[in-house]
C-alpha positions as CSV (number, residue, x, y, z in Angstrom):
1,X,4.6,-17.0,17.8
2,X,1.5,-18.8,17.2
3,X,1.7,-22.3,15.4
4,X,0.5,-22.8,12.3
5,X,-2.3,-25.4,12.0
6,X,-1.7,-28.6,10.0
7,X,-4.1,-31.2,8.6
8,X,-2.8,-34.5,7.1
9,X,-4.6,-36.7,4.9
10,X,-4.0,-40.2,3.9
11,X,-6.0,-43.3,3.7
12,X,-3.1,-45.5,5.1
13,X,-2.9,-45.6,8.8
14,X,0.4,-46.5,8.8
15,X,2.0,-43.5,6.9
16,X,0.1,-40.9,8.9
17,X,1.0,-42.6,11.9
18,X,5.0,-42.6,10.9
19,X,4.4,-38.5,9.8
20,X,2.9,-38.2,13.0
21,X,5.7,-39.1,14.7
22,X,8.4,-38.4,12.8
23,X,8.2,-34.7,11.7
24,X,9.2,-32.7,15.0
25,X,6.0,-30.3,14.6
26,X,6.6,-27.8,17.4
27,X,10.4,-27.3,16.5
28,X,9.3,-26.2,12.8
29,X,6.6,-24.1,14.0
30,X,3.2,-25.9,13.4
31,X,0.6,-28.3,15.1
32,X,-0.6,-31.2,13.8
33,X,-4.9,-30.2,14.1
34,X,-6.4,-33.2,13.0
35,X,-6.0,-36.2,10.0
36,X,-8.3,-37.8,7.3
37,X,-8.0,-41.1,5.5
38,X,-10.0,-39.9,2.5
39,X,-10.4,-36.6,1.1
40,X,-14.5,-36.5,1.7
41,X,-13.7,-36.4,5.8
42,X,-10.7,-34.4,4.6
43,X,-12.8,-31.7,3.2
44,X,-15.3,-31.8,5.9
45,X,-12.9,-31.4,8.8
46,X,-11.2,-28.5,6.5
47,X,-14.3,-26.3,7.3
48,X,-14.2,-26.8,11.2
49,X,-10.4,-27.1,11.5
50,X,-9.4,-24.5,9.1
51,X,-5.8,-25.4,8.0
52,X,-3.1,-23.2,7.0
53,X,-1.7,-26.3,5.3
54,X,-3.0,-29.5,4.2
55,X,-0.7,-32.4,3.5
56,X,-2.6,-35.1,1.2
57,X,-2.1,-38.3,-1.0
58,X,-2.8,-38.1,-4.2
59,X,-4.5,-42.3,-5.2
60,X,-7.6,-42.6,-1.9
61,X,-11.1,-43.4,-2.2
62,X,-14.0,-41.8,-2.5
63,X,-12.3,-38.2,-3.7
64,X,-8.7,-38.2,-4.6
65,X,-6.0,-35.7,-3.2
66,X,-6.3,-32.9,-6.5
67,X,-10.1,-33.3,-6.6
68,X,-9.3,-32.4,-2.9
69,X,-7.3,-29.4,-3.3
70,X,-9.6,-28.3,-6.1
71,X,-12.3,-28.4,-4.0
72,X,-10.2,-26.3,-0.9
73,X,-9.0,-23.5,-3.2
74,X,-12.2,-21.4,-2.1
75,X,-12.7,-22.8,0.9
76,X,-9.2,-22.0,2.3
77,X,-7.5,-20.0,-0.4
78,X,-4.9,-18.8,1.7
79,X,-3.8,-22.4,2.9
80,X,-0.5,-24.1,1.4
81,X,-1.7,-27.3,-0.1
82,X,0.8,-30.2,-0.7
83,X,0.5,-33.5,-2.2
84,X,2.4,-36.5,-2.4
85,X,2.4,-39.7,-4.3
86,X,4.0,-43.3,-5.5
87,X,3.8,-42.1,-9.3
88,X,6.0,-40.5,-11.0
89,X,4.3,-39.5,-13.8
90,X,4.2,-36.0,-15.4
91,X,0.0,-35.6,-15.5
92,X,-0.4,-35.2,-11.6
93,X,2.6,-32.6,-11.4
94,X,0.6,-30.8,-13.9
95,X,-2.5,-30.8,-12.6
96,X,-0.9,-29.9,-9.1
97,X,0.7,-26.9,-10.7
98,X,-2.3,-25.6,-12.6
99,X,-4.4,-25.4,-9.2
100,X,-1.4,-23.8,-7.1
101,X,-0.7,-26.4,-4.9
102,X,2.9,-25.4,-3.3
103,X,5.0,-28.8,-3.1
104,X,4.6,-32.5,-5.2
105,X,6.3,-34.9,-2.9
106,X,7.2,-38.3,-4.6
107,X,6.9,-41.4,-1.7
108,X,8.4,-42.8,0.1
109,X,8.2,-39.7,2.1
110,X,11.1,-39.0,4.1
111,X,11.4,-37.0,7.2
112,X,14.3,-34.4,6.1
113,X,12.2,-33.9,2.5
114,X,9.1,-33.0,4.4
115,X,10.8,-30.8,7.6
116,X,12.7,-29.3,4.4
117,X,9.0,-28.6,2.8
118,X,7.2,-27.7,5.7
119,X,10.5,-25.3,6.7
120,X,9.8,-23.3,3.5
121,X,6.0,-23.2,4.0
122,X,6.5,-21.7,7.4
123,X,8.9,-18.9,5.7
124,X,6.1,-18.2,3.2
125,X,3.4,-18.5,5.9
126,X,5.5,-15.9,8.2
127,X,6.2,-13.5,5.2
128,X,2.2,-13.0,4.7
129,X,1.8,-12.7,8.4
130,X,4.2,-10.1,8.2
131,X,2.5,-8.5,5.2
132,X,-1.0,-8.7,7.5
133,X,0.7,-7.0,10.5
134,X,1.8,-4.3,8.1
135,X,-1.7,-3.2,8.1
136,X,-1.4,-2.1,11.4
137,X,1.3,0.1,10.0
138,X,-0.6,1.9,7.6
139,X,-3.3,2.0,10.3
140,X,-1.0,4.5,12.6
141,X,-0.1,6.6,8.9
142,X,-3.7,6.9,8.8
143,X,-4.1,8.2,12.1
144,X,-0.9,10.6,11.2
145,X,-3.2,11.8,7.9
146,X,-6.5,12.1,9.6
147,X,-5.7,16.0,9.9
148,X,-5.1,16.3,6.3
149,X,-8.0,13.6,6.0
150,X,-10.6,16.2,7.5
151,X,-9.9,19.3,5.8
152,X,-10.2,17.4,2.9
153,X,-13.3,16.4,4.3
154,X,-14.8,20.1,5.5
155,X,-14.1,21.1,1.2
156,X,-15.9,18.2,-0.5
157,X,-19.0,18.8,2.2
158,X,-18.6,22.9,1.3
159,X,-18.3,21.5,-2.5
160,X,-21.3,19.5,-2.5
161,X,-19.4,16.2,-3.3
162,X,-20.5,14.4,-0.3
163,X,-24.6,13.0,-0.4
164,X,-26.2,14.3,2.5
165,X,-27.4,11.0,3.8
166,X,-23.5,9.8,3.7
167,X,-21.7,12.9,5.8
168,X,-22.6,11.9,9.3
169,X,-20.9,8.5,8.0
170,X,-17.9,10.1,6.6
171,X,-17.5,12.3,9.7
172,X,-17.4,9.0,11.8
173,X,-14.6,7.9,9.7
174,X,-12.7,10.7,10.4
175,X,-13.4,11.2,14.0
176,X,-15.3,14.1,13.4
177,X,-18.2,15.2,15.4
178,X,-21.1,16.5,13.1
179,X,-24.2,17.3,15.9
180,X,-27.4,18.4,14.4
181,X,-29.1,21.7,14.6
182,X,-28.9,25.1,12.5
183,X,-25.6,25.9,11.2
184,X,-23.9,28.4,8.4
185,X,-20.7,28.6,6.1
186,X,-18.7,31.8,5.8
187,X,-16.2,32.9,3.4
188,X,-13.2,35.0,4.0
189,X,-11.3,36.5,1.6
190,X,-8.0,38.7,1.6
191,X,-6.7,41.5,-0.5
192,X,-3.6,39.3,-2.0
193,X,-3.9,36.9,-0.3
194,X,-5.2,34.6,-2.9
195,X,-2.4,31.4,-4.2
196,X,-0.5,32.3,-0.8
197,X,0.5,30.0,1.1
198,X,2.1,32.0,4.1
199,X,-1.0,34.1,4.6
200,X,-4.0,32.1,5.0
201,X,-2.8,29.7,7.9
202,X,-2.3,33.6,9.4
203,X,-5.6,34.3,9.0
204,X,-6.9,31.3,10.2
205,X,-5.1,31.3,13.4
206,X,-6.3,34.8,14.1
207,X,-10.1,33.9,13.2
208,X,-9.7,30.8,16.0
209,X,-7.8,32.6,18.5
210,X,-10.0,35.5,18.6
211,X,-13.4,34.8,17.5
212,X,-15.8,35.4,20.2
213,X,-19.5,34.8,19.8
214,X,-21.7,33.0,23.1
215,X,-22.3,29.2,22.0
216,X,-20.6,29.2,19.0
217,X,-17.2,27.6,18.0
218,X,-16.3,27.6,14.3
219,X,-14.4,25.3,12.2
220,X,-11.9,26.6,10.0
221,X,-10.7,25.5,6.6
222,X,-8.2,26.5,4.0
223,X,-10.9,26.2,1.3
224,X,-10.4,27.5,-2.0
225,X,-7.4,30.2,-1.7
226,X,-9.6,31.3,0.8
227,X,-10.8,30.9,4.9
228,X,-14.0,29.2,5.2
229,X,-15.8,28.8,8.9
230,X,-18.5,26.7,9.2
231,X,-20.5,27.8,12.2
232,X,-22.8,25.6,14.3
233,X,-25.6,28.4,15.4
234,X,-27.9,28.3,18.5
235,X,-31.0,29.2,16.5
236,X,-31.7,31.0,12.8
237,X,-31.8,34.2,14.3
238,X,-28.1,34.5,15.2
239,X,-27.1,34.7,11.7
240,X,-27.1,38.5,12.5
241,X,-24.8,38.2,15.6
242,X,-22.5,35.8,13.3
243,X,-22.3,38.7,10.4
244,X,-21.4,41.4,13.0
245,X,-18.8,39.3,14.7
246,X,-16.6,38.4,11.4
247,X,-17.1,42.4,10.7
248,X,-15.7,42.8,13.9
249,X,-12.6,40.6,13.4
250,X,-11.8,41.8,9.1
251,X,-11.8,45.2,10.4
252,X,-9.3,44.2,13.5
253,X,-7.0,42.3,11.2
254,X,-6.5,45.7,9.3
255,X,-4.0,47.0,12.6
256,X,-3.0,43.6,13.9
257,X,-2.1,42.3,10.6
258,X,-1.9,44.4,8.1
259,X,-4.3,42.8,5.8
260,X,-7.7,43.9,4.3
261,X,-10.2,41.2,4.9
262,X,-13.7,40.9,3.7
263,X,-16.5,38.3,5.0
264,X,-19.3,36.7,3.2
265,X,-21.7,34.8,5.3
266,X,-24.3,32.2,3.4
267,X,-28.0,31.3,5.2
268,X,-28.5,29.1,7.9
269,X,-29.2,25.5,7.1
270,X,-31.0,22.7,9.0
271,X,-27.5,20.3,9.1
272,X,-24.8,20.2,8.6
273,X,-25.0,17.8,5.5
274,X,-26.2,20.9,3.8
275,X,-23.3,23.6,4.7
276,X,-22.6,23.6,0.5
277,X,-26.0,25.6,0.2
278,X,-25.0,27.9,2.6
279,X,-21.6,28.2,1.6
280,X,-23.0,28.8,-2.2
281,X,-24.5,31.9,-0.4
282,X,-21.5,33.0,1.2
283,X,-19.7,32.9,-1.8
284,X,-22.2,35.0,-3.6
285,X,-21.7,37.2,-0.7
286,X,-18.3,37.8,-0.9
287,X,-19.0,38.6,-4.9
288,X,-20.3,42.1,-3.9
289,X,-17.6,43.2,-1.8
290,X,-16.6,45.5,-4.7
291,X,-19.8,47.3,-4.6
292,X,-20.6,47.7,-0.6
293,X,-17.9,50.7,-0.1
294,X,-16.9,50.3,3.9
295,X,-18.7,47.2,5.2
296,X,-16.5,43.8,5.8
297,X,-19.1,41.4,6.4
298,X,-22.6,40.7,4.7
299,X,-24.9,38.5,4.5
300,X,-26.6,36.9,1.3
301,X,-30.4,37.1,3.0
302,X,-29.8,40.9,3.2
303,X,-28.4,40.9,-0.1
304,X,-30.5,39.0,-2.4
305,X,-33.9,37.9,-2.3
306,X,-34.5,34.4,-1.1
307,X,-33.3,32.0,-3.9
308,X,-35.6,29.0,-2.7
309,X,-38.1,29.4,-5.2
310,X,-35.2,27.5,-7.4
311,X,-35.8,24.5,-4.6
312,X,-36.0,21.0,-6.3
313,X,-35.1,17.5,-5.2
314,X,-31.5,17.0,-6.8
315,X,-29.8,14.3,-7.8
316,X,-27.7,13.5,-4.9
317,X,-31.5,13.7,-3.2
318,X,-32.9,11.0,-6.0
319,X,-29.9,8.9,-5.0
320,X,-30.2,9.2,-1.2
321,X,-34.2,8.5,-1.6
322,X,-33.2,5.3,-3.7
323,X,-30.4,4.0,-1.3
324,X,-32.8,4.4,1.5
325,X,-35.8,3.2,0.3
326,X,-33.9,-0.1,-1.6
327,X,-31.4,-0.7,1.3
328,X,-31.7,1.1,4.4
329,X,-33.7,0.8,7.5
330,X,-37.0,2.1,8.3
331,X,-35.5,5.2,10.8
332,X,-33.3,6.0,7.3
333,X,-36.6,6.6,5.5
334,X,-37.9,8.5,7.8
335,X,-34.9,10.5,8.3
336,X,-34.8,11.4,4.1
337,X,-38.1,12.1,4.3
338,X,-38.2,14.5,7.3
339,X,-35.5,16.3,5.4
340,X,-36.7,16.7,2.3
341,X,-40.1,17.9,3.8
342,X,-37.8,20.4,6.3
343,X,-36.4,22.0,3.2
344,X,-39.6,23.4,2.5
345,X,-40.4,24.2,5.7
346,X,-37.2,26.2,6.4
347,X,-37.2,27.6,2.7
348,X,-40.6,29.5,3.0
349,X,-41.8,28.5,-0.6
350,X,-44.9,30.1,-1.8
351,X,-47.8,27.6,-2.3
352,X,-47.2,26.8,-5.9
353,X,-43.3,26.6,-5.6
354,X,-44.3,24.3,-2.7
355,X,-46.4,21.7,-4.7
356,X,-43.9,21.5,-7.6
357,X,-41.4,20.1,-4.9
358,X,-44.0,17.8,-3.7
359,X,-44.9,16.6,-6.9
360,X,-40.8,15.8,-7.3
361,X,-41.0,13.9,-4.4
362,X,-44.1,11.9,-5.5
363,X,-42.4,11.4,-8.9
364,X,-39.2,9.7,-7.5
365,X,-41.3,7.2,-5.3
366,X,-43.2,6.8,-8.6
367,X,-40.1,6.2,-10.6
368,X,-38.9,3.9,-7.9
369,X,-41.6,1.5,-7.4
370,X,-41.9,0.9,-11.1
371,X,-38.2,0.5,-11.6
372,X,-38.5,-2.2,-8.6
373,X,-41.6,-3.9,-10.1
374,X,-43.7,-2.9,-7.3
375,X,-47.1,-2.9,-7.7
376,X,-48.5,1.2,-7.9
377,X,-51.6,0.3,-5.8
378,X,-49.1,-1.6,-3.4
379,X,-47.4,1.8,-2.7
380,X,-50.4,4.4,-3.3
381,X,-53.4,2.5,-2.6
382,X,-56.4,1.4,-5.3
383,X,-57.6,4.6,-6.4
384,X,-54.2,6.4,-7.1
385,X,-53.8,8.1,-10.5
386,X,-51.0,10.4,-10.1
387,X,-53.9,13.8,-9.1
388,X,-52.4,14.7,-6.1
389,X,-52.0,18.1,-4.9
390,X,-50.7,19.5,-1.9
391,X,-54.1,21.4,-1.3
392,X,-55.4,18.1,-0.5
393,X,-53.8,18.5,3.2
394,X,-54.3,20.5,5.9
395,X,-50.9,20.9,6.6
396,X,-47.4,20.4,5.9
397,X,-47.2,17.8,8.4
398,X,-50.2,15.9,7.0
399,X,-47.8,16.2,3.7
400,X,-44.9,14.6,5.3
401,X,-47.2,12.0,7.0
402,X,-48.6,11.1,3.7
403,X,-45.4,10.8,1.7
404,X,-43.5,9.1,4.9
405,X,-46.1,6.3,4.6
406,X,-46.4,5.3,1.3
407,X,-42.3,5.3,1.0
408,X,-42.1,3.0,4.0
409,X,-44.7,0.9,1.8
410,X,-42.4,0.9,-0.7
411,X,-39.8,-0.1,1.5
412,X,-41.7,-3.1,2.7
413,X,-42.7,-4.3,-0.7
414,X,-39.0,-4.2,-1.8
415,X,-37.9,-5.6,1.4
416,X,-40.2,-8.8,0.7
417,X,-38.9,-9.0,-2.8
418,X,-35.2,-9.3,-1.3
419,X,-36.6,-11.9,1.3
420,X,-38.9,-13.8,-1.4
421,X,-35.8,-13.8,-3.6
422,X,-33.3,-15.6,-1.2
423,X,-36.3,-18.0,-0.4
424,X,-37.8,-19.2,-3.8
425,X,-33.6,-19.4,-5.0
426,X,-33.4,-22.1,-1.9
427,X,-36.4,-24.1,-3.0
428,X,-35.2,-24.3,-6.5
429,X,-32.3,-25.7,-5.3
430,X,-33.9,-28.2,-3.0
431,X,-36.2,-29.1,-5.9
432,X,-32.8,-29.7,-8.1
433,X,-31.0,-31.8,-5.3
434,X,-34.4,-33.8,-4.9
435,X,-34.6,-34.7,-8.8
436,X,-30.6,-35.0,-8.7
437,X,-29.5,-36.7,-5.6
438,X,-29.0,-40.5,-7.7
439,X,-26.1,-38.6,-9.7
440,X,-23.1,-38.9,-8.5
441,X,-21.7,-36.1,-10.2
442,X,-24.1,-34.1,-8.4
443,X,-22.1,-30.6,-7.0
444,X,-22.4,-27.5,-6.0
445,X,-21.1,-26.2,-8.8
446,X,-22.9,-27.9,-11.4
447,X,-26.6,-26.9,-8.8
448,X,-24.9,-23.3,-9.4
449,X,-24.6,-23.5,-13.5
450,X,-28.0,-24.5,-13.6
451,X,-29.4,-21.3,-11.4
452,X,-27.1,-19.0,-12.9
453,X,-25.2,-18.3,-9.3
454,X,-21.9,-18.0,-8.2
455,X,-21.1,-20.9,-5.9
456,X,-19.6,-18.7,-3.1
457,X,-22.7,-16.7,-2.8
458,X,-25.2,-19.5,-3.2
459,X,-23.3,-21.5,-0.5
460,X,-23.4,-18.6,1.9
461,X,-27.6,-17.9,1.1
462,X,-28.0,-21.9,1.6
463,X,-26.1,-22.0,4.3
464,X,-28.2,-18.7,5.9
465,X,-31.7,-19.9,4.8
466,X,-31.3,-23.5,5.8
467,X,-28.8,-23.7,9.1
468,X,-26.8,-25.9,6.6
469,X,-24.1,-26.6,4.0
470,X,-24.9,-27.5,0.6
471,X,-23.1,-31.0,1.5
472,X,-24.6,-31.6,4.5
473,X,-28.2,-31.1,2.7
474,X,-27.4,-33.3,-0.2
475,X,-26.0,-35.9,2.4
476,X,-29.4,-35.6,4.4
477,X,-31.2,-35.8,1.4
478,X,-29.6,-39.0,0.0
479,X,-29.5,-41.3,3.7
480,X,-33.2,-40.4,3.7
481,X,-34.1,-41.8,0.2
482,X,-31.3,-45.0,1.0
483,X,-33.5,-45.6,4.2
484,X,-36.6,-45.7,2.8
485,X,-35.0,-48.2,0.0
486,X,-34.1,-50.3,2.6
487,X,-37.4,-50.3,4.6
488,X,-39.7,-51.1,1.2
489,X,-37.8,-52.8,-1.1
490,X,-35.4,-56.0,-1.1
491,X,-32.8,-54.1,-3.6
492,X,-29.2,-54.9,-2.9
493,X,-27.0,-52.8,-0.5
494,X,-24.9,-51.2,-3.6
495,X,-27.7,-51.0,-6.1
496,X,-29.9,-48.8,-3.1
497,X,-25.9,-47.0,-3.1
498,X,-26.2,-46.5,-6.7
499,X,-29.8,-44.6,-6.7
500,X,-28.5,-42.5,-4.2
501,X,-25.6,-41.1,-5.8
502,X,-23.2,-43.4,-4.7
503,X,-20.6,-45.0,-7.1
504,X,-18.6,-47.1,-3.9
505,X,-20.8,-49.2,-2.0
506,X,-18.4,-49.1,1.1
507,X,-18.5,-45.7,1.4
508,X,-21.8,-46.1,0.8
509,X,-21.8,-48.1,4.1
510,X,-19.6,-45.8,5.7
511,X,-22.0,-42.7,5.3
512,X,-24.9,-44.5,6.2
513,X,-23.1,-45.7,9.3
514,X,-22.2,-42.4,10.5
515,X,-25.5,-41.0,9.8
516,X,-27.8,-43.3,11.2
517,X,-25.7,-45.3,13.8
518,X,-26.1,-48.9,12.1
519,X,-24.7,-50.4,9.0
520,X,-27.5,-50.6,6.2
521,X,-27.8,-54.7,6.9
522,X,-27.7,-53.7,10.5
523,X,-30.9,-51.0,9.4
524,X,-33.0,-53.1,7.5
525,X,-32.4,-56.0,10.1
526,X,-33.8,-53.6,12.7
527,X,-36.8,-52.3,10.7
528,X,-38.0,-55.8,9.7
529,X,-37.8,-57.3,13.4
């Protein structure tokens, strides 16, 4: 098993040295990564090494052992932090317990106390191993539901309850294989058969065993007390060939199993992201099986006339328009709007029905820019007053042209709001760090109070936008000011230490040292020669 990884911090060489060779590290399961003699290295080799438990003194300079393991709860909250010290006093147990550090060692430290400590860790370390592994555990159940998983699937797409611009993502998920092109829903009902459970998975094995059309193999689900098939078609017209081929099959079940089966087949639609509209038809099929005497199969377009006069840009469309435009890429746009447009196309709307839908569409992107504070003109150019009619193209692709461009301008102005955001939240931070960098108590926590951010996010967005930590920027920030102090002026070594945020001039020195190669006597020295 792997070890686990163990960082000790002390400032006296001689006790890390004695743990060092005392504790027999391999035999009780961990490696000794790396040591600190004060908690500022400490923390810094945290973030490259990262622990799964940190050993630390509690009295060391320049950032004691709890400030320590206050500052590595978010850095490494899963690590076990234990601290030791030469005082027994009550205060630093508390504070030890408050920020969930596992052990409070008293020294002198004792080999058997800490192999008994670090023995226990392990244990607790193995038991959330354990408790990760199980994951892989409820990764093969998954696998065992993913049947139940996808007919589950199949009835919230029928229902409606999954946004078309999130099924193909959904039907990743499940491993299921969604291709584009025309398809339609059926509905199959049986005389009595409705609340039993013996007789549909009957029916549905004799629908796949014995359905028979050229290019066309259906899905099946138990939907609703009731067989749906949701049909991938080679073209529009075969809608026809689809009714007559479920006739075909309800009137064979009569012999072969004894039941009375009807079929109501809904209109083709352009994906299958939109099988609920279809299945809606089928469904309202099936509803006049009572009046059509003889026949077993029908189809809603023979039926009724064609119901896409009632065509509007729903919800679930206002919300996939949104999500696009806001987060998605510039192909997702695209995509929604080609869809939207397609709808009209397929659903053969009269002129006028056909302009309300475009004025829906121009409404949302409307409704969007001004929630986003975008700038009308931005989206719509200067002369835009909201008089737009579809009349005003030649064509319905010169409509989807028009409204395809001014949503991906509204994608690019949000885009640069997101990017402008990130940017202007970094230079007010540099600004504060500029006017703050002499105050010792300077942190990323209290940069964070003043901008109204959490410090986990901020850290990451600094981190991003400048290629480094919040720490390492301050640090920068500070060894530049202390060099130029030393280059003009004649100050002291600790008063330059002081107006840089420094309350020890030795670790003053020691920062400077590591920064620039050269003590700061060394430094100025240099720069006067």
């Amino acid at each position: 098993m792997e070890e686990y990884r163990v960082l000790l911090v002390d400032d006296e060489e001689e006790i890390r040295e004695g743990i060092r060779r005392r504790i027999g590290w391999a035999e009780l399961g961990f490696a000794l990564a790396g040591t600190a003699e004060n908690g500022v290295d400490a923390l810094e080799l945290a973030e490259q090494l990262r622990p799964d438990v940190v050993l630390t003194d509690i009295k060391m300079p320049y950032m004691d052992g709890l400030e320590l393991c206050r500052r590595l709860k978010p850095l490494l909250p899963a690590a076990k932090l234990v601290v030791f010290s030469g005082f027994d006093e009550f205060e630093y147990a508390r504070q030890a317990i408050g920020m969930n550090v596992s052990e409070y060692i008293l020294k002198p430290i004792n080999a058997p106390e800490l192999s008994g400590v670090l023995t226990r860790l392990r244990e607790q370390l193995d038991g959330e191993r354990m408790e990760r592994r199980d994951i892989e555990t409820l990764r093969r159940r998954y696998e065992e539901s993913l049947p139940v998983l996808r007919e589950l699937f199949y009835t919230r797409l029928l229902d409606g309850a999954i946004p078309p611009d999130r099924a193909r993502e959904r039907a990743a998920r499940y491993e299921i294989d969604l291709p584009e092109g025309c398809w339609a829903a059926a509905l199959v009902l049986a005389d009595g058969a409705a609340g039993d459970g013996l007789l549909l998975p009957s029916i549905r094995d004799f629908f796949q065993s014995r359905f028979s059309l050229d290019g066309c193999a259906p899905r099946t689900v138990l939907y609703n007390d009731a067989l749906a098939l949701l049909v991938r078609l080679e073209g529009e017209e075969q809608i026809y060939a689809l009714t007559e081929e479920l006739g075909r099959l309800c009137k064979l079940a009569v012999p072969l199993l004894g039941m009375t089966l009807f079929a109501g087949v809904g209109r083709p639609c352009a994906g299958p992201e939109l099988l609920h509209s279809s299945m809606e038809g089928a469904a309202a099929a099936a509803d006049y099986r009572v009046l059509m005497g003889e026949e077993q199969a029908l189809y809603i377009g023979d039926l009724e006339p064609d119901r896409s006069a009632c065509l509007t840009l729903e919800e679930a469309d206002q919300r996939a328009l949104a999500s696009a435009v806001k987060l998605g890429s510039r192909e997702q746009v695209g995509q929604l709007i080609r869809r939207q447009v397609d709808r009209v196309r397929e659903a053969r709307l009269s002129l006028p029905q056909s302009h309300m839908f475009f004025l829906e569409m121009l409404t949302a992107l409307t409704r969007l820019a001004q929630t986003g504070g975008v700038e009308l003109e931005a989206v719509f150019g200067p002369d835009f007053t909201g008089m737009v009619s579809i009349t005003d193209f030649p064509s319905l692709d010169a409509v989807e042209g028009w409204l395809l461009e001014r949503a991906l301008r509204l994608w690019e102005a949000m885009s640069r709001q997101r990017t402008d955001s990130a940017w202007k939240t970094v230079e007010q931070a540099k600004s504060f760090i500029a006017a703050h960098y002499g105050d010792s108590a300077l942190s990323v926590e209290t940069l964070c109070g003043q901008l109204h951010l959490s410090p986990t996010y901020f850290s990451t967005l600094f981190k991003r936008e400048t290629q480094k930590s919040f720490t390492a920027y301050v640090t920068e920030v500070r060894m530049e000011h202390a060099a130029r102090l030393l280059r003009d002026t004649g100050d002291k070594t600790y008063l330059i230490a002081e107006r840089t945020g420094y309350t020890d001039p030795n670790y003053f020195s020691f920062v400077f040292k590591r920064h620039f190669g050269l003590p700061p006597s060394r430094f100025r020295a240099a720069r006067q020669d």
